[in-house]
C-alpha positions in Angstrom: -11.7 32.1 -6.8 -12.1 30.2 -3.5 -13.6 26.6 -3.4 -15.8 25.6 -0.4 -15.5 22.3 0.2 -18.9 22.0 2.5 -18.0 18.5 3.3 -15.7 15.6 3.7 -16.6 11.8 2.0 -16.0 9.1 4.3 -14.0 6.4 2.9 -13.4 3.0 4.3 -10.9 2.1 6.2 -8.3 -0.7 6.3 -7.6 -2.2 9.5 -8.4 -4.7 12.4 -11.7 -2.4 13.9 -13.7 0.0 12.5 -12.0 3.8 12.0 -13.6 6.8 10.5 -11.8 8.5 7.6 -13.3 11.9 6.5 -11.6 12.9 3.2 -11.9 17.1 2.6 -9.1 17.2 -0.2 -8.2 14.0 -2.4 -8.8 11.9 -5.1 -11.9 10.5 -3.7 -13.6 14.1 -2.5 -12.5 16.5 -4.9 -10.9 14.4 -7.7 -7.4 15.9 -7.1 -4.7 13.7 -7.5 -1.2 15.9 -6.0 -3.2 15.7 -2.5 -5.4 14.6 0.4 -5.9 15.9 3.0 -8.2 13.2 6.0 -9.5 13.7 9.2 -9.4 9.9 11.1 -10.4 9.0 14.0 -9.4 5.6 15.2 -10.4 3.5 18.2 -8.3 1.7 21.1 -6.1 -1.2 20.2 -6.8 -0.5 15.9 -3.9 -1.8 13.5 -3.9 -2.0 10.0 -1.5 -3.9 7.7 2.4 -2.7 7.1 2.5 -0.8 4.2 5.4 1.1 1.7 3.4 3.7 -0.1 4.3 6.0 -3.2 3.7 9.0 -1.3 4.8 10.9 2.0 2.5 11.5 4.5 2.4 14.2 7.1 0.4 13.4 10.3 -0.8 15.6 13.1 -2.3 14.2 16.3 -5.0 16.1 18.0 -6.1 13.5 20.6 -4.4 10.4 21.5 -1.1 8.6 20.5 -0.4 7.2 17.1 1.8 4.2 17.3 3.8 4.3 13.6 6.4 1.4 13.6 9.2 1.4 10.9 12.2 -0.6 9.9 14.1 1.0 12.5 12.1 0.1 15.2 8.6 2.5 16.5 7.5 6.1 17.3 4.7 7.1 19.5 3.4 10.5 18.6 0.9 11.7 21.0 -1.8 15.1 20.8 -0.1 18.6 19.8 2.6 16.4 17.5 2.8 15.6 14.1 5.1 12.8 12.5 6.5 13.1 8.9 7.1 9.5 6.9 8.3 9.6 3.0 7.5 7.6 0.1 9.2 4.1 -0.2 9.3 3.6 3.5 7.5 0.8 5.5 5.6 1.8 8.5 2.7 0.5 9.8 0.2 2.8 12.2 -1.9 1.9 15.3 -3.4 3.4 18.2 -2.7 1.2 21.0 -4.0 3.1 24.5 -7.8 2.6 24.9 -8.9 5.6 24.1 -7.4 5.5 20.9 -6.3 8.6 18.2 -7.9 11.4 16.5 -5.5 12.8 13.8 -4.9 14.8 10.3 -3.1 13.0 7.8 -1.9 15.1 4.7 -0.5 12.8 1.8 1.4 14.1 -1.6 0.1 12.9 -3.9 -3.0 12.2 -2.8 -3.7 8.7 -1.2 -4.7 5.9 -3.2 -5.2 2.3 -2.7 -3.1 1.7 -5.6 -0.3 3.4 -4.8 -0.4 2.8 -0.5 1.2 -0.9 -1.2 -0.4 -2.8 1.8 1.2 -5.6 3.2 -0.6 -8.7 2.2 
């Protein structure tokens, strides 16, 4: 039978300004652990910490460009495209331009603060 999820948990974020994270699917909203599924929204000029997590994530931008740096140098992935990174790899994400990002980021598993590694 279906679930209805009627609505996301918001979840703090890491990261130098405030950014919204809306979880529908996860550990935190519906206690699933093999994945999450967040709607973020992140302001100009936000940048959170490096970080080599245990899972991969799948982003898609809606609005915006999402800055993701990685060992081989940086990617900017604007509205209408999405940006794939897998587990054991470094990145760290940002949204540079003023008006900053709106994005869907799917992780498997799930995201968890354990297992996201942030750089300290």
């Amino acid at each position: 039978m279906p679930t209805l999820i009627a609505a996301p948990t918001r979840v703090t974020a890491a990261g130098n300004k405030p950014k919204l994270i809306d979880e529908y699917i996860g550990r935190v909203n519906t206690r699933q652990a093999g994945l999450s599924v967040a709607h973020m929204r992140s302001p100009g000029g936000w940048l959170e910490p490096g970080q080599t997590p245990e899972f991969q994530e799948m982003t898609v931008v809606l609005r915006g460009l999402l800055r993701v740096e990685h060992r081989g140098g940086a990617l900017d992935v604007r509205a209408g495209q999405a940006v794939v990174t897998e587990a054991g790899e470094w990145v760290r994400y940002s949204t540079p331009e003023a008006e900053g990002a709106e994005y869907i980021a799917i992780c498997l598993p799930a995201f968890s603060p354990d297992t996201v590694h942030r750089d300290a």
